[in-house]
PDB file of N, CA, C and O in Angstrom, chain B, residues numbered from 101:
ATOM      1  N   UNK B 101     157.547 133.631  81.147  1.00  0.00           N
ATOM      2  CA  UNK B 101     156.237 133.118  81.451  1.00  0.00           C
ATOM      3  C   UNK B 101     155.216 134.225  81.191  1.00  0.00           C
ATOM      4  O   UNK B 101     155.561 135.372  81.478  1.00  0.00           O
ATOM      5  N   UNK B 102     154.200 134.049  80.765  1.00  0.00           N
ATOM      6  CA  UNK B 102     153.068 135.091  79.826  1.00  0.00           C
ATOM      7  C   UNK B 102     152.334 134.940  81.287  1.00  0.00           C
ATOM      8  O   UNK B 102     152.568 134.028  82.080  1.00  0.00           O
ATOM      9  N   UNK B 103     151.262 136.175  81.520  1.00  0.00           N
ATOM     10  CA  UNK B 103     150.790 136.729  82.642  1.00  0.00           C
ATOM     11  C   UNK B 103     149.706 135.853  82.911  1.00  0.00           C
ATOM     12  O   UNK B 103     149.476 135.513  84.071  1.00  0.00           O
ATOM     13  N   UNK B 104     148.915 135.392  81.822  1.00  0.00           N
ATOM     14  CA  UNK B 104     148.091 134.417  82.016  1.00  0.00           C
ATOM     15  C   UNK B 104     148.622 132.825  82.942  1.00  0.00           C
ATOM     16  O   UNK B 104     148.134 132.366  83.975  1.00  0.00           O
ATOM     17  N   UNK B 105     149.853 132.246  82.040  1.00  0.00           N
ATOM     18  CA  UNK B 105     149.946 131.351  82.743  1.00  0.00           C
ATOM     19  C   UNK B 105     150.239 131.562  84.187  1.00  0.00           C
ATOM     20  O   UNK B 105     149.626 130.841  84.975  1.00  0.00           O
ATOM     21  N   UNK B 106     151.094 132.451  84.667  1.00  0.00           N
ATOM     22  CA  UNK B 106     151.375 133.178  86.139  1.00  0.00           C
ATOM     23  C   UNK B 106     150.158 133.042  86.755  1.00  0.00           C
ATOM     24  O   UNK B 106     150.142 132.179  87.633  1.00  0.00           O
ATOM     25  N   UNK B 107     148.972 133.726  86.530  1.00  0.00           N
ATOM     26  CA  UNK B 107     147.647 133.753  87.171  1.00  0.00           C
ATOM     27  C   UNK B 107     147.226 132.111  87.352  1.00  0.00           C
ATOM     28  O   UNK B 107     146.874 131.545  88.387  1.00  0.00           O
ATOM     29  N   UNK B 108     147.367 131.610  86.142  1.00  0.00           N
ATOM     30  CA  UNK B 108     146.870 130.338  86.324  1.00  0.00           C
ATOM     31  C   UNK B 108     148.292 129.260  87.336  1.00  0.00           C
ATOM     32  O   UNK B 108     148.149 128.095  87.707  1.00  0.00           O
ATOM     33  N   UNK B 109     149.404 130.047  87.522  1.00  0.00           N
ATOM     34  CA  UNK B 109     150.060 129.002  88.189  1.00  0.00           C
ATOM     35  C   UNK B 109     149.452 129.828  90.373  1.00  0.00           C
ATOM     36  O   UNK B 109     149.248 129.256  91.443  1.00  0.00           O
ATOM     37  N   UNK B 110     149.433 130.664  90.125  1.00  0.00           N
ATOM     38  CA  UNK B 110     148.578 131.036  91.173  1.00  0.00           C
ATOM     39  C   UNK B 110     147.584 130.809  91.712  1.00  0.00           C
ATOM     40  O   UNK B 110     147.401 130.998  92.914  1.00  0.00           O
ATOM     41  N   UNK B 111     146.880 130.428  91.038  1.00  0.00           N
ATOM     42  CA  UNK B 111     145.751 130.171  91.542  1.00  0.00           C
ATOM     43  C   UNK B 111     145.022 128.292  91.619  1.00  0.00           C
ATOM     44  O   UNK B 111     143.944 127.871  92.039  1.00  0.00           O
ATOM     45  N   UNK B 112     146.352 127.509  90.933  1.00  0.00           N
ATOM     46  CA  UNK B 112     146.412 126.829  91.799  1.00  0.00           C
ATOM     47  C   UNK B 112     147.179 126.375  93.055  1.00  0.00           C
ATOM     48  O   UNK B 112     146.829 125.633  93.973  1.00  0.00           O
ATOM     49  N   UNK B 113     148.552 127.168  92.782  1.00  0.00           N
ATOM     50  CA  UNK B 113     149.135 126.997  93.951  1.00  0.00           C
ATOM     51  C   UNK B 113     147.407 127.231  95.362  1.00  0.00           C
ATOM     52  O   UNK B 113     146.987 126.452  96.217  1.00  0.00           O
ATOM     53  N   UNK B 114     146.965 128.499  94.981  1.00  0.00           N
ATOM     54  CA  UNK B 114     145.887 128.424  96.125  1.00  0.00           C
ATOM     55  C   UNK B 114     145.274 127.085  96.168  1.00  0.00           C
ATOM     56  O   UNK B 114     145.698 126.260  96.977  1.00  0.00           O
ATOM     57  N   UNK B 115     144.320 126.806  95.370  1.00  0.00           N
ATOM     58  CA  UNK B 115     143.607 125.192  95.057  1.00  0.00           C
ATOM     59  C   UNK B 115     145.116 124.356  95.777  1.00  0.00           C
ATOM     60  O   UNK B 115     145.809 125.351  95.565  1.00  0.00           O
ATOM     61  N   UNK B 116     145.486 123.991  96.016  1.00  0.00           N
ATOM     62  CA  UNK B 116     146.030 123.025  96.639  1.00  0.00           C
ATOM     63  C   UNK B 116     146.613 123.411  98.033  1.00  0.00           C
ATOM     64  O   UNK B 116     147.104 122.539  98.751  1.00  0.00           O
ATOM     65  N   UNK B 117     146.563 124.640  98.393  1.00  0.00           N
ATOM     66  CA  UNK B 117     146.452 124.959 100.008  1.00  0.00           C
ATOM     67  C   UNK B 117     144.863 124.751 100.389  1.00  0.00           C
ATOM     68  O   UNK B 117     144.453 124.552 101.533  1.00  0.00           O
ATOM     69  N   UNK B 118     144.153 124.824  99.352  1.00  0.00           N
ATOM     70  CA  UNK B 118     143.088 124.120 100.067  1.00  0.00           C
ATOM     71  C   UNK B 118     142.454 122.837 100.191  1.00  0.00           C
ATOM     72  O   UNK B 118     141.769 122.348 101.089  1.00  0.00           O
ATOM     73  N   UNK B 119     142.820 122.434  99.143  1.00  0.00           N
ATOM     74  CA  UNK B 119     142.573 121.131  99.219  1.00  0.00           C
ATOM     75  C   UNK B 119     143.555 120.155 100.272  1.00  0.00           C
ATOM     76  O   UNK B 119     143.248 119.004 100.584  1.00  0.00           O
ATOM     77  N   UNK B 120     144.740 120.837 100.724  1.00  0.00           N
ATOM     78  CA  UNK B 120     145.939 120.175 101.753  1.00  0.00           C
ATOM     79  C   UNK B 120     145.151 120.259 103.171  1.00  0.00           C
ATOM     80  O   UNK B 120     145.336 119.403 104.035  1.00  0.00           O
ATOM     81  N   UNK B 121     144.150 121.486 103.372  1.00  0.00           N
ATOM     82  CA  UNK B 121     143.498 121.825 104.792  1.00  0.00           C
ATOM     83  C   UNK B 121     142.044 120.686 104.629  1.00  0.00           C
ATOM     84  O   UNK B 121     141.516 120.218 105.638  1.00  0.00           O
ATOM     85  N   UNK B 122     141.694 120.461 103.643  1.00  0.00           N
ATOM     86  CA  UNK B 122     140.301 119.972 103.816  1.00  0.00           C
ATOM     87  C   UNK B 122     140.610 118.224 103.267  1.00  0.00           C
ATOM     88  O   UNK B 122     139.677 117.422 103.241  1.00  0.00           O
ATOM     89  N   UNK B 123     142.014 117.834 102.866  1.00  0.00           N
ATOM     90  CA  UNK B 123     142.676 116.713 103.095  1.00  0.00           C
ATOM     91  C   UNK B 123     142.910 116.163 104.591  1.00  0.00           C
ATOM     92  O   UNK B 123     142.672 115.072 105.110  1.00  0.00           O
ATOM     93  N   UNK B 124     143.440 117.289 105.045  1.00  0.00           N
ATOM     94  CA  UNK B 124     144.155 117.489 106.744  1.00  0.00           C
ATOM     95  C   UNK B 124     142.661 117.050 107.307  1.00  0.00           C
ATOM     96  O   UNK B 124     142.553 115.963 107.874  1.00  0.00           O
ATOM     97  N   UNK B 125     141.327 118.050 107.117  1.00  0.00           N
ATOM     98  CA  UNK B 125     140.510 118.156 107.805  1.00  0.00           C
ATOM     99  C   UNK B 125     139.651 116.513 107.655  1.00  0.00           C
ATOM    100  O   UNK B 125     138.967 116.170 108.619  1.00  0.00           O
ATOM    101  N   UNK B 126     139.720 115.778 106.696  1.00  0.00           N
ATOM    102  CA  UNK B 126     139.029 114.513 106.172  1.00  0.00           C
ATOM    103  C   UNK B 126     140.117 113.239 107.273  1.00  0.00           C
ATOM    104  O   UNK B 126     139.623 112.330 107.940  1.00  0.00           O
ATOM    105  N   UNK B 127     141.418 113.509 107.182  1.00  0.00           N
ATOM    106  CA  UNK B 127     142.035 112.809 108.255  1.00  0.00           C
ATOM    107  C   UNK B 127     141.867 112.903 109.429  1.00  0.00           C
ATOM    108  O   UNK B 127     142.218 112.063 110.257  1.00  0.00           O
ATOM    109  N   UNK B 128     141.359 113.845 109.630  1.00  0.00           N
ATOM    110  CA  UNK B 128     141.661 114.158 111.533  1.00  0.00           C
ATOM    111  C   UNK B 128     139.838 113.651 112.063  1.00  0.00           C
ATOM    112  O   UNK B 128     139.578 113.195 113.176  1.00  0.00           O
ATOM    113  N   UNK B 129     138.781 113.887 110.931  1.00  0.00           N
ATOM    114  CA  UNK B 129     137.714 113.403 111.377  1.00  0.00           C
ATOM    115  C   UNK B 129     137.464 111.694 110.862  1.00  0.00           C
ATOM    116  O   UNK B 129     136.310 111.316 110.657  1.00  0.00           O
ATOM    117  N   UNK B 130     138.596 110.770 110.690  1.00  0.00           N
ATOM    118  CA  UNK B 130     138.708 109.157 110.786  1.00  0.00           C
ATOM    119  C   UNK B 130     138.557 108.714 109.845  1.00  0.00           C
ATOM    120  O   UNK B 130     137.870 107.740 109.537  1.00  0.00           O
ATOM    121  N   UNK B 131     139.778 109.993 108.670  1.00  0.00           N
ATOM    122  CA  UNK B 131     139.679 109.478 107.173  1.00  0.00           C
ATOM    123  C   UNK B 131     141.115 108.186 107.101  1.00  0.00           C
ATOM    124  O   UNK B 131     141.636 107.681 108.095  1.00  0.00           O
ATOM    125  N   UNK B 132     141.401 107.969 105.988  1.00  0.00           N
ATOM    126  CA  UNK B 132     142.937 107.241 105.935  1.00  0.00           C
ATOM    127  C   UNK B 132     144.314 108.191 106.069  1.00  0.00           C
ATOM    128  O   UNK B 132     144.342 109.422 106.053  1.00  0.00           O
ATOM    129  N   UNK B 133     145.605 107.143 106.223  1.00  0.00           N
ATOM    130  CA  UNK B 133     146.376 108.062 106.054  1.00  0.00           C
ATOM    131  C   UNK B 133     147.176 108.505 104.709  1.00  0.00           C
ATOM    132  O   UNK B 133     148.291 109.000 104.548  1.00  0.00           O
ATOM    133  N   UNK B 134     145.878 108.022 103.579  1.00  0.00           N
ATOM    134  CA  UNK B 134     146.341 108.458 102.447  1.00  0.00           C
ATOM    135  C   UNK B 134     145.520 110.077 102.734  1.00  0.00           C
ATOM    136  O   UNK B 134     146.265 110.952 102.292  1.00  0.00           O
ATOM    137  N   UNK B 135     144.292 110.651 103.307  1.00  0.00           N
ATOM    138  CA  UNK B 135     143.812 111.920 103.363  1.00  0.00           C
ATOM    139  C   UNK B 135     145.386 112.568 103.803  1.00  0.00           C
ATOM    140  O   UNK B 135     145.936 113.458 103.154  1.00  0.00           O
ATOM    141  N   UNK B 136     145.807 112.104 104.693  1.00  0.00           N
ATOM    142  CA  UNK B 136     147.142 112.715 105.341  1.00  0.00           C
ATOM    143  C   UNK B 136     148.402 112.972 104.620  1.00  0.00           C
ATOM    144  O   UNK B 136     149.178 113.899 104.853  1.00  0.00           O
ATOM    145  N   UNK B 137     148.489 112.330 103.991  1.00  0.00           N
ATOM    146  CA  UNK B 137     149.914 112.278 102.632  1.00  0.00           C
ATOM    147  C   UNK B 137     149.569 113.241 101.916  1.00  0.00           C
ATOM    148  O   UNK B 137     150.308 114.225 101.953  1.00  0.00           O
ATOM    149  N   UNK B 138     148.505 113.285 101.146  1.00  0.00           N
ATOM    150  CA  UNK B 138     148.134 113.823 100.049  1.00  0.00           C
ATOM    151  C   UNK B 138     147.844 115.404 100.260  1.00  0.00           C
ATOM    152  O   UNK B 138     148.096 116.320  99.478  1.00  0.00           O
ATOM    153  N   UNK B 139     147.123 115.472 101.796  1.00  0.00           N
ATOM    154  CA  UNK B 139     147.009 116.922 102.360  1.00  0.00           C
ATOM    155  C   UNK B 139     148.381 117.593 102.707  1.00  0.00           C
ATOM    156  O   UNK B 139     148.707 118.719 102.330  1.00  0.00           O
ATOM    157  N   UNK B 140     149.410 116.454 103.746  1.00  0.00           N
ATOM    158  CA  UNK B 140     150.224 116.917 103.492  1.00  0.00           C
ATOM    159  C   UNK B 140     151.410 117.695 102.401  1.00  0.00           C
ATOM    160  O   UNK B 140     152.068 118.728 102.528  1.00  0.00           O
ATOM    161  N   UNK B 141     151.337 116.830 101.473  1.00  0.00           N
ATOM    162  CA  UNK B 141     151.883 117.519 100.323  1.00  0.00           C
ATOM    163  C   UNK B 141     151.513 118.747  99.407  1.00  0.00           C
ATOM    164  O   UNK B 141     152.206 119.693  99.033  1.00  0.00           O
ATOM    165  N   UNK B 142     150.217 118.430  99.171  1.00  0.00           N
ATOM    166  CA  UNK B 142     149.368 119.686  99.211  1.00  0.00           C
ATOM    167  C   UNK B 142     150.443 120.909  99.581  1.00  0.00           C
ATOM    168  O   UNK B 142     151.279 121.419  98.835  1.00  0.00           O
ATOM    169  N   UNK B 143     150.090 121.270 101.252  1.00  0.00           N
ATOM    170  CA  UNK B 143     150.734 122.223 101.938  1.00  0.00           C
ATOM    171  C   UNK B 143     152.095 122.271 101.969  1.00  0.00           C
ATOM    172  O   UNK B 143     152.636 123.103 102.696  1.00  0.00           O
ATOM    173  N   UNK B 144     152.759 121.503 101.287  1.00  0.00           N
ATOM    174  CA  UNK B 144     154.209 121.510 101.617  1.00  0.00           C
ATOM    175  C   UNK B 144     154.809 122.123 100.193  1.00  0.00           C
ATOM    176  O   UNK B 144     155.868 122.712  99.977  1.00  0.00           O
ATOM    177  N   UNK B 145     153.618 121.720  99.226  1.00  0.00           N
ATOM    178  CA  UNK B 145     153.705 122.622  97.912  1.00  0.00           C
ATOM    179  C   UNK B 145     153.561 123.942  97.566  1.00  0.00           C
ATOM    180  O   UNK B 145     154.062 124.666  96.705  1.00  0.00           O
ATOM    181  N   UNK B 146     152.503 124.124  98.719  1.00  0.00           N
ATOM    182  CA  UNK B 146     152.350 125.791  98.410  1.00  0.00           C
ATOM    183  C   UNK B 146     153.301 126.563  99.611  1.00  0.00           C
ATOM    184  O   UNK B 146     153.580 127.737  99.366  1.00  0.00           O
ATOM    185  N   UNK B 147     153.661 126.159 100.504  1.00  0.00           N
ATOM    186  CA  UNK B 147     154.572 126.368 101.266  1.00  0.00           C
ATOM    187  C   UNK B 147     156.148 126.765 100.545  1.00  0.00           C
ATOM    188  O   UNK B 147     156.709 127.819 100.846  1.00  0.00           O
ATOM    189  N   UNK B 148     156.785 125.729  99.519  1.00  0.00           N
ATOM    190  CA  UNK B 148     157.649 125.925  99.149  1.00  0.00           C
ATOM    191  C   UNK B 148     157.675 127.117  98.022  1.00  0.00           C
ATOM    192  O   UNK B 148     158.585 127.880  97.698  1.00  0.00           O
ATOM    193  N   UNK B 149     156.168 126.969  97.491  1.00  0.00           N
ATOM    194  CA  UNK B 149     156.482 128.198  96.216  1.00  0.00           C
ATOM    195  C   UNK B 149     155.392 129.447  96.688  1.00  0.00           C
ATOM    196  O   UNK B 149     154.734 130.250  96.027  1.00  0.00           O
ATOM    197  N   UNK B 150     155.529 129.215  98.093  1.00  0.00           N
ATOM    198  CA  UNK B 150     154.783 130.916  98.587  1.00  0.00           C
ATOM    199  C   UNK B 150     154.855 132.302  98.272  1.00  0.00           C
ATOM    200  O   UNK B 150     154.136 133.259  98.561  1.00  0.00           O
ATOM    201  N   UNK B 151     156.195 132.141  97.422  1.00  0.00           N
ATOM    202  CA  UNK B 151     156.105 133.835  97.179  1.00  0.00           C
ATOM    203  C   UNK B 151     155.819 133.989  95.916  1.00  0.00           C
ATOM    204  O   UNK B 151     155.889 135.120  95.437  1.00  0.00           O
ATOM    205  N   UNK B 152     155.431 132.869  95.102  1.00  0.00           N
ATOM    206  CA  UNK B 152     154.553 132.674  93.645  1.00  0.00           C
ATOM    207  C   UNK B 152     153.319 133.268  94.173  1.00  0.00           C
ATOM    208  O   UNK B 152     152.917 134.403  93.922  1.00  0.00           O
ATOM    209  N   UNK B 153     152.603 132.165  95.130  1.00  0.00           N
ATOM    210  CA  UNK B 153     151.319 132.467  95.513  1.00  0.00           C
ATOM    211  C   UNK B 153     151.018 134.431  95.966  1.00  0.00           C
ATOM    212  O   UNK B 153     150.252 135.292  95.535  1.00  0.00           O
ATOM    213  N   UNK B 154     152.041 134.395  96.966  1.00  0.00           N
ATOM    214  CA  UNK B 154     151.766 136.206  97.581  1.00  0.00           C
ATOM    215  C   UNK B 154     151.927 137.186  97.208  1.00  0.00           C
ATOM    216  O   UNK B 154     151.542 138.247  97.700  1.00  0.00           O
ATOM    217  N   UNK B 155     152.787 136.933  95.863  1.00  0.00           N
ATOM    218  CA  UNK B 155     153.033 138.514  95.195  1.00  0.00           C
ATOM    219  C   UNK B 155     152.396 139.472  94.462  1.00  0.00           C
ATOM    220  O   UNK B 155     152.826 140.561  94.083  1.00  0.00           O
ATOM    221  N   UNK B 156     151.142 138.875  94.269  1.00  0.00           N
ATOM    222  CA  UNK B 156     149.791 139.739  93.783  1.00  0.00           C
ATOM    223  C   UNK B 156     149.535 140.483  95.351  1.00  0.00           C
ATOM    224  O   UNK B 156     149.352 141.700  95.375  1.00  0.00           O
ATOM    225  N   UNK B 157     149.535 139.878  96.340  1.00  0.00           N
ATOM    226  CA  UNK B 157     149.240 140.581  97.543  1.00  0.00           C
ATOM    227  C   UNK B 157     150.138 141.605  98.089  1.00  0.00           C
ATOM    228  O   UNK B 157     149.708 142.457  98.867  1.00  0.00           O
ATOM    229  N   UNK B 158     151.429 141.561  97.699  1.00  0.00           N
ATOM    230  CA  UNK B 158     152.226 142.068  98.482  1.00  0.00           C
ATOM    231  C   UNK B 158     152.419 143.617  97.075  1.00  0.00           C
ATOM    232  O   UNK B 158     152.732 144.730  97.495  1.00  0.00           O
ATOM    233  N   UNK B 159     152.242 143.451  95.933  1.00  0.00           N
ATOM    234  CA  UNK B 159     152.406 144.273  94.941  1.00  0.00           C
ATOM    235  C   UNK B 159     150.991 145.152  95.502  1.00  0.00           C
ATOM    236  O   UNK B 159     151.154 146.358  95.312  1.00  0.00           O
ATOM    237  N   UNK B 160     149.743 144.846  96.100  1.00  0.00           N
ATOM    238  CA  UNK B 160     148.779 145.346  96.199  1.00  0.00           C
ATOM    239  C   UNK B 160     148.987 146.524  97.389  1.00  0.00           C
ATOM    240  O   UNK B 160     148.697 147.715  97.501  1.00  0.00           O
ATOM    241  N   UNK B 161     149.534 145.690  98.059  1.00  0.00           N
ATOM    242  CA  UNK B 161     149.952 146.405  99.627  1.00  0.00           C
ATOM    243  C   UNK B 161     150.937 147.581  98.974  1.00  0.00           C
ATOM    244  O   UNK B 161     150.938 148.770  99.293  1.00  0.00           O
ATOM    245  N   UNK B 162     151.687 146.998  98.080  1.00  0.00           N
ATOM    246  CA  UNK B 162     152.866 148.390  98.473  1.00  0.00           C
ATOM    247  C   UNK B 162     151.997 149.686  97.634  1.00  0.00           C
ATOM    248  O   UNK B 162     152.116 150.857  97.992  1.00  0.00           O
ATOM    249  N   UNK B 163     151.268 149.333  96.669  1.00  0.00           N
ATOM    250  CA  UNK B 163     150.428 150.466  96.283  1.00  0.00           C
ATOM    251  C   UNK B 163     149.619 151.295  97.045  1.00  0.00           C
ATOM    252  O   UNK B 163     149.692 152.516  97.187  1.00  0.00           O
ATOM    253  N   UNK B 164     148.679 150.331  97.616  1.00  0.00           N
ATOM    254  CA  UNK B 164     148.038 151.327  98.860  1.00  0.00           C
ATOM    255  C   UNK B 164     149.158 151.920  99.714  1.00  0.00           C
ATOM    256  O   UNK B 164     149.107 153.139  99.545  1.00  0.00           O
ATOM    257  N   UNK B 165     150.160 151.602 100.565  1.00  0.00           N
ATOM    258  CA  UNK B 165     151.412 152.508 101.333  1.00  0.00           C
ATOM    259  C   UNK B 165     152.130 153.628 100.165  1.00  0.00           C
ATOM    260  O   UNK B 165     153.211 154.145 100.449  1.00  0.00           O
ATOM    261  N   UNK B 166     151.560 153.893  99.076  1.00  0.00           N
ATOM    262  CA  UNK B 166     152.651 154.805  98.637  1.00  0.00           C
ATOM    263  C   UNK B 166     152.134 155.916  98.814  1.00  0.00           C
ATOM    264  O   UNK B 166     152.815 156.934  98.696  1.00  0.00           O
ATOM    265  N   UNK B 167     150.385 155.974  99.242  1.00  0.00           N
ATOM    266  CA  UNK B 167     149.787 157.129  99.117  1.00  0.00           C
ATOM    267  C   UNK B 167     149.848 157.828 100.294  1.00  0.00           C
ATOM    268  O   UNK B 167     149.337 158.945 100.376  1.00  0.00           O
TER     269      UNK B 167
END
């Protein structure tokens, strides 16, 4: 996988943790329970491929600790 697509699979994994919270958030203020499915899955997507999403963060961290 070329670095570009990586970035671009990152950064939607993010886009759909947010769109799963502001799905969540459209249900809970007396949306349908399609807001609820759809949010849910959302989060259950970026949940499963979380360490796609964190490893720009966690590569960042170990740089700053080496000094």
């Amino acid at each position: 996988m070329t670095r570009e697509r990586y970035e671009a699979l990152q950064a939607t994994l993010w886009l759909n943790l947010i769109m799963g919270f502001y799905n969540m958030y459209l249900w809970n203020i007396g949306g349908t329970w399609f807001n609820f499915l759809i949010g849910s899955i959302n989060i259950w997507v970026w949940v499963s491929m979380r360490k796609i999403a964190l490893r720009k963060f966690k590569q960042n961290y170990k740089k700053r600790n080496r000094k």
